[in-house]
Every structure is written in C-alpha cells, then in structure tokens.
PAZAPA-4460 file (N, C-alpha, C; in steps of 0.05 Angstrom, whole numbers, plus 32768, in hexadecimal, padded with zeros to 4 digits):
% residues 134
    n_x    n_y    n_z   ca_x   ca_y   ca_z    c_x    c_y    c_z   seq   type   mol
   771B   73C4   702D   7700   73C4   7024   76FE   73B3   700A     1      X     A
   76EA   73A7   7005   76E3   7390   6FF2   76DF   73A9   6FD4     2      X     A
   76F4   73A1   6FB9   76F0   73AC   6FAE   76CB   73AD   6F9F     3      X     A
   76C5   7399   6FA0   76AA   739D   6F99   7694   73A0   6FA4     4      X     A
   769F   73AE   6FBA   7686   73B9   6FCF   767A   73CB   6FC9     5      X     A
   7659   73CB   6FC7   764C   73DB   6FCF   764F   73FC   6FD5     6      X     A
   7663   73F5   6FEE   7663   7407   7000   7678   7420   6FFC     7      X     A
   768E   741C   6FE2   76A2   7425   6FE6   7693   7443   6FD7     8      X     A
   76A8   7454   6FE5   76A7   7473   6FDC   76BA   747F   6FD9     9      X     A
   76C6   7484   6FC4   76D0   749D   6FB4   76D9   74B5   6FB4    10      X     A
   76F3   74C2   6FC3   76E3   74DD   6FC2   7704   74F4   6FBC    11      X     A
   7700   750B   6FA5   7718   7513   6FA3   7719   752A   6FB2    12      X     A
   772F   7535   6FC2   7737   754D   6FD2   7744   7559   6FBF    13      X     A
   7740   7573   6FBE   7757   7582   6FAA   7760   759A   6FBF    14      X     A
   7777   75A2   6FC1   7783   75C0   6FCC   7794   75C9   6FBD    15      X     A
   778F   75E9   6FB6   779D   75F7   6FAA   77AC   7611   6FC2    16      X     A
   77C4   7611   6FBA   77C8   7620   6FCA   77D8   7632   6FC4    17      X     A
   77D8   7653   6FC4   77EA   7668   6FBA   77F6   7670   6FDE    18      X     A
   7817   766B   6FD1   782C   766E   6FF3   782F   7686   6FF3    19      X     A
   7836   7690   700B   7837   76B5   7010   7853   76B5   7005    20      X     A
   7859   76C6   6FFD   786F   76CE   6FFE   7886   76CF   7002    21      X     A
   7889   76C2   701A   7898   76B5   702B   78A6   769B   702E    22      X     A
   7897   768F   701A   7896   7676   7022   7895   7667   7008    23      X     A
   78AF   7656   6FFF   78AF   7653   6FE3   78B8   7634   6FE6    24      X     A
   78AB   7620   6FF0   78C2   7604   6FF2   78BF   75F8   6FE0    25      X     A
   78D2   75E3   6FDC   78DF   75D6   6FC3   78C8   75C2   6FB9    26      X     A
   78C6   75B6   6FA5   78B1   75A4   6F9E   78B3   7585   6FA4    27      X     A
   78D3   758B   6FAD   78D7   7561   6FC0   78CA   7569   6FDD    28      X     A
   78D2   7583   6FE3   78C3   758A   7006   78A5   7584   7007    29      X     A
   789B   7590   6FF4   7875   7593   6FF3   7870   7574   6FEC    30      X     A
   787C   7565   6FD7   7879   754D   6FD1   7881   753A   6FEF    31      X     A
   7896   753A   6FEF   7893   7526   7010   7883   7530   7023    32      X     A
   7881   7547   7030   786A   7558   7047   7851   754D   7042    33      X     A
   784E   7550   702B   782C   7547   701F   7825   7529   701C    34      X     A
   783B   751F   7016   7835   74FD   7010   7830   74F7   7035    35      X     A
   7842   74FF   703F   7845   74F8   705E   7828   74FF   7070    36      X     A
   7827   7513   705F   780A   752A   707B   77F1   7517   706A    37      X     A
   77F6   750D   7056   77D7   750E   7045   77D9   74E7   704D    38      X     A
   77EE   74DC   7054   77E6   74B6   705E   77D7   74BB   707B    39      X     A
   77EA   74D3   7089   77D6   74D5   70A2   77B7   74DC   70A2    40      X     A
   77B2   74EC   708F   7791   74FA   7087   777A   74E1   7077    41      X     A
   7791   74D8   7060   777A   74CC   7055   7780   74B0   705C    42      X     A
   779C   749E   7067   779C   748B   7063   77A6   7472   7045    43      X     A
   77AF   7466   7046   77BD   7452   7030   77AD   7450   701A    44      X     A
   779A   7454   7018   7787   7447   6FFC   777A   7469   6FF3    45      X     A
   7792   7470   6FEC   7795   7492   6FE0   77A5   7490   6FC0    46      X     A
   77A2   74A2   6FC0   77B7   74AB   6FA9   77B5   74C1   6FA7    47      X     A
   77D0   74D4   6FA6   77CF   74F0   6F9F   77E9   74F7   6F8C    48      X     A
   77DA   7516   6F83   77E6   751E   6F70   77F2   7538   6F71    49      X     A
   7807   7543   6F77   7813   755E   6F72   7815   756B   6F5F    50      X     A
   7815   7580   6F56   7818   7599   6F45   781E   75B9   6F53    51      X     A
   782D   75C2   6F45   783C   75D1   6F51   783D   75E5   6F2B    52      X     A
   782A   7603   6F2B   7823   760A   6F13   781E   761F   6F14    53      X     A
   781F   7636   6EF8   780D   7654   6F05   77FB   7659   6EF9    54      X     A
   77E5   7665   6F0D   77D0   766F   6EFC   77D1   767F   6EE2    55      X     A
   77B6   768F   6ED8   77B7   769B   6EBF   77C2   76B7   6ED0    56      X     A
   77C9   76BB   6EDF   77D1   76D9   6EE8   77EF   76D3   6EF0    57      X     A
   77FC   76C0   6EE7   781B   76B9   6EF2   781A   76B3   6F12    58      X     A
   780E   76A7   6F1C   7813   76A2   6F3C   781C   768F   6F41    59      X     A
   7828   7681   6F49   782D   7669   6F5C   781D   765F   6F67    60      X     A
   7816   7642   6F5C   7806   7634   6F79   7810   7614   6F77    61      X     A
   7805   760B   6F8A   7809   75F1   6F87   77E5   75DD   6F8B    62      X     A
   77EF   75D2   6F7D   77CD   75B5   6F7E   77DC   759D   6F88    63      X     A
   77CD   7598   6FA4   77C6   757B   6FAA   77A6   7571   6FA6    64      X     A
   77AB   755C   6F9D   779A   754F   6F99   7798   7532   6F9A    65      X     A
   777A   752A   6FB1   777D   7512   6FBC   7767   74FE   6FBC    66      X     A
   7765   74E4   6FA5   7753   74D9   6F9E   775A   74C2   6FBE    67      X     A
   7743   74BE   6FC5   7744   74AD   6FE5   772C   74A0   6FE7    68      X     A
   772F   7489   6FEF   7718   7473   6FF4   7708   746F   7016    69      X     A
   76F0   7478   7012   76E0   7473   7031   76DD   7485   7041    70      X     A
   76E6   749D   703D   76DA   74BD   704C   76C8   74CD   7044    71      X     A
   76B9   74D5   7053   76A4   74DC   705B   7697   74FD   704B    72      X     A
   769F   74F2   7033   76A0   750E   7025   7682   7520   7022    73      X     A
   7672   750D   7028   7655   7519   702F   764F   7521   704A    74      X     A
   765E   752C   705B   765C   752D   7078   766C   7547   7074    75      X     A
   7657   755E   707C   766D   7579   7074   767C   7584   708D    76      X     A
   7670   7576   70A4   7680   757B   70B8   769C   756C   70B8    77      X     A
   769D   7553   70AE   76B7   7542   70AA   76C1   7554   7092    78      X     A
   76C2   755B   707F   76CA   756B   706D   76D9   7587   7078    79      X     A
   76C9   7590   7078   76D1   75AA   7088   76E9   75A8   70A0    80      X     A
   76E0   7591   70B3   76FF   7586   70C2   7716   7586   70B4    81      X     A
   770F   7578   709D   7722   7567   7087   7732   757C   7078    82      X     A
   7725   7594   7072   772F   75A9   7063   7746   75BE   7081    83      X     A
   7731   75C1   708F   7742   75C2   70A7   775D   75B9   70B7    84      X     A
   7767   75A0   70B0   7770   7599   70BC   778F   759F   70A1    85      X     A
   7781   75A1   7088   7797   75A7   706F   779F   75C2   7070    86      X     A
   7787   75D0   707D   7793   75F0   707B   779F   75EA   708F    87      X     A
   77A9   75E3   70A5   77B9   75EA   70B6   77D5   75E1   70AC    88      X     A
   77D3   75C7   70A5   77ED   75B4   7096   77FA   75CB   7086    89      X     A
   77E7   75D6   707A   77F2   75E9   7059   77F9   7606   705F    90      X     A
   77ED   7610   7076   77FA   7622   7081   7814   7626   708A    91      X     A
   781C   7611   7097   7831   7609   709F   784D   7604   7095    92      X     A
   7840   75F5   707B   7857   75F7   7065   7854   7610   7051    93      X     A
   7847   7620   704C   7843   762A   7039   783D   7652   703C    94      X     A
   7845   764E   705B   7843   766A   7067   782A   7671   7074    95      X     A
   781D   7680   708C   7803   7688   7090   77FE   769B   7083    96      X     A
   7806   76A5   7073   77FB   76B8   705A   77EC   76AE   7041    97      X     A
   77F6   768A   7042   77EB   7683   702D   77CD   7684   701A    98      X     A
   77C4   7686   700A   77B2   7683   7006   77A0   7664   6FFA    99      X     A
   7784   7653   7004   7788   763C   7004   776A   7637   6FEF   100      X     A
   7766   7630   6FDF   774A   7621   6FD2   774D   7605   6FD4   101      X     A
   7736   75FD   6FED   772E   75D9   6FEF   7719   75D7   6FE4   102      X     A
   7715   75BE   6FD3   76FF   75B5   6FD8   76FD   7595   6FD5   103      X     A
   76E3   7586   6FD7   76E2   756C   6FDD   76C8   7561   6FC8   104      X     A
   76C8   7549   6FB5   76B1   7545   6FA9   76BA   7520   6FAA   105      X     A
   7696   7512   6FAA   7698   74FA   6FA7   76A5   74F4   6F88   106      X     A
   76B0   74E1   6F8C   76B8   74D6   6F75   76A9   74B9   6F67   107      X     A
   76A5   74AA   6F76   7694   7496   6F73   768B   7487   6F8B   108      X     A
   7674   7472   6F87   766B   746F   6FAE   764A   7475   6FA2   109      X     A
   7648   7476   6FBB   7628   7478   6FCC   7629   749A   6FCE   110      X     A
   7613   74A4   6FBC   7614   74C2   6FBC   75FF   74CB   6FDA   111      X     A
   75F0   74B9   6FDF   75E8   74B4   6FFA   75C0   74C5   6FF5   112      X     A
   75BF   74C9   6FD5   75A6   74DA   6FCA   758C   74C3   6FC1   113      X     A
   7599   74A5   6FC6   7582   748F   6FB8   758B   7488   6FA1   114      X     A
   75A0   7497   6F8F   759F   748A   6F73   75B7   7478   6F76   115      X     A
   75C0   7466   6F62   75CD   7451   6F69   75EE   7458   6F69   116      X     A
   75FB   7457   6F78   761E   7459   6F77   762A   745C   6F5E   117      X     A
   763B   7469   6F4F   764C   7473   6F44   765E   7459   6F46   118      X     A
   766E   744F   6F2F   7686   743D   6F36   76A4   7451   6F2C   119      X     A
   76B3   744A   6F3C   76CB   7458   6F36   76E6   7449   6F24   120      X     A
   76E8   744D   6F0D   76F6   7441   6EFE   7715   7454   6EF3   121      X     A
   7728   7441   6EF8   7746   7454   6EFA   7750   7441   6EED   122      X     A
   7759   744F   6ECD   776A   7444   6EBA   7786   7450   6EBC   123      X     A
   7793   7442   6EB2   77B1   744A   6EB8   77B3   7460   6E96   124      X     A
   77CB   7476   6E9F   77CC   7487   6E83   77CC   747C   6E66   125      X     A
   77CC   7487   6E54   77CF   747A   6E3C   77EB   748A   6E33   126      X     A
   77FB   7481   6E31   7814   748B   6E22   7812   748E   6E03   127      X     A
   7818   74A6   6DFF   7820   74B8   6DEC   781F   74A8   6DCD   128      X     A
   7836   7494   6DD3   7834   7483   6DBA   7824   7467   6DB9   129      X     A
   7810   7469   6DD5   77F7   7450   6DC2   77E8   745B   6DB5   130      X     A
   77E1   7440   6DA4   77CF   7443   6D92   77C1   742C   6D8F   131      X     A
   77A8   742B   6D82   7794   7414   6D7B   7792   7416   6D67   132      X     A
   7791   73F7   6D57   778B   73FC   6D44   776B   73E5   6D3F   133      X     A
   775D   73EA   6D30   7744   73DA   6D2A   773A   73D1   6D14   134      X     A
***
C-alpha cells in the first residue's frame, strides 16, 4: 500500500491473558507461537509486542499487542471473528481455563464518521542518554 495513501488504516489489537493454572509456558514459547499465529492473522506490515507481567493483585498475565495496517477494525463482525479466532489460538497455548481481555481500536486511517483521517506517526525510542541541546 502507497505510504501516502489516503486510504491507509491503522489499527492496534491488544490481548491480555491470565493462564489457568495449568498451564505456565516459557516466554521464547509464547514469543515464537505468537509471532507465528499473529503473520497468519494480521499479515507482514504488523508489528507486535509481548509482555509477560502481574497485575496489582500478583497474577500473571501476559499482553500481546498488535499495531497492523488495513483491517477492518470498524466492522464488528470482522472484529469479533478476529478476537475469536485469538481466543482459540490462546486457549490453546495457555490452557481452556484461561482467562482472556481483547480488544481492538483505530489507530489512524479513515474513522469512516466524515471527519478527516488521523495520520499515524512511529518514532523510533529515545534512549536514555539523548539529549538536546538549544
């Protein structure tokens, strides 16, 4: 897609997921499983992010999270597939006891409401020891 299209849309997936009990895999397992299941879902012009952290009550969970270009994140039936198709993935790895919070929001794009597109701008980190001076 033409980076200065019009047309392009934006959109981040997040899943949090607390594993039953049962089911405790390593963080290279969930990292390869997820890079692998998430080129088939979202496709090459992705980027995602793992975390693996505990809540304020000590739990275990893990966050994926998936910034992706050109899905249909205003279509709640495609969504709802989309979340569907991760609960099963995440079940799988992560026990059917698991417990799962999806959700999906535009990121930049065509909000599809009349007002004009959102542009999506991704700077690389700032390390610790830059500085500016003026």
């Amino acid at each position: 897609m033409d980076p200065n299209s019009g047309n392009q849309r934006w959109s981040l997936w997040q899943y949090r997921v607390y594993p039953d009990r049962t089911a405790r895999p390593t963080y290279d397992l969930v990292k390869e499983n997820a890079s692998r299941f998430g080129r088939v879902a979202f496709g090459s012009a992705s980027q995602m992010r793992l975390r693996c952290a505990t809540d304020g009550v000590g739990r275990l969970y893990w966050e994926i999270a998936v910034l992706t270009e050109g899905h249909p994140v205003h279509d709640p039936q495609y969504v709802e597939w989309m979340h569907t198709q991760w609960s099963i993935f995440l079940r799988n790895g992560f026990g059917i006891g698991c417990e799962i919070q999806a959700h999906a929001r535009l990121e930049a794009g065509d909000r599809q409401d009349g007002t004009p597109a959102d542009q999506l701008i991704v700077l690389p980190p700032l390390s610790e020891g830059a500085h500016t001076h003026g």
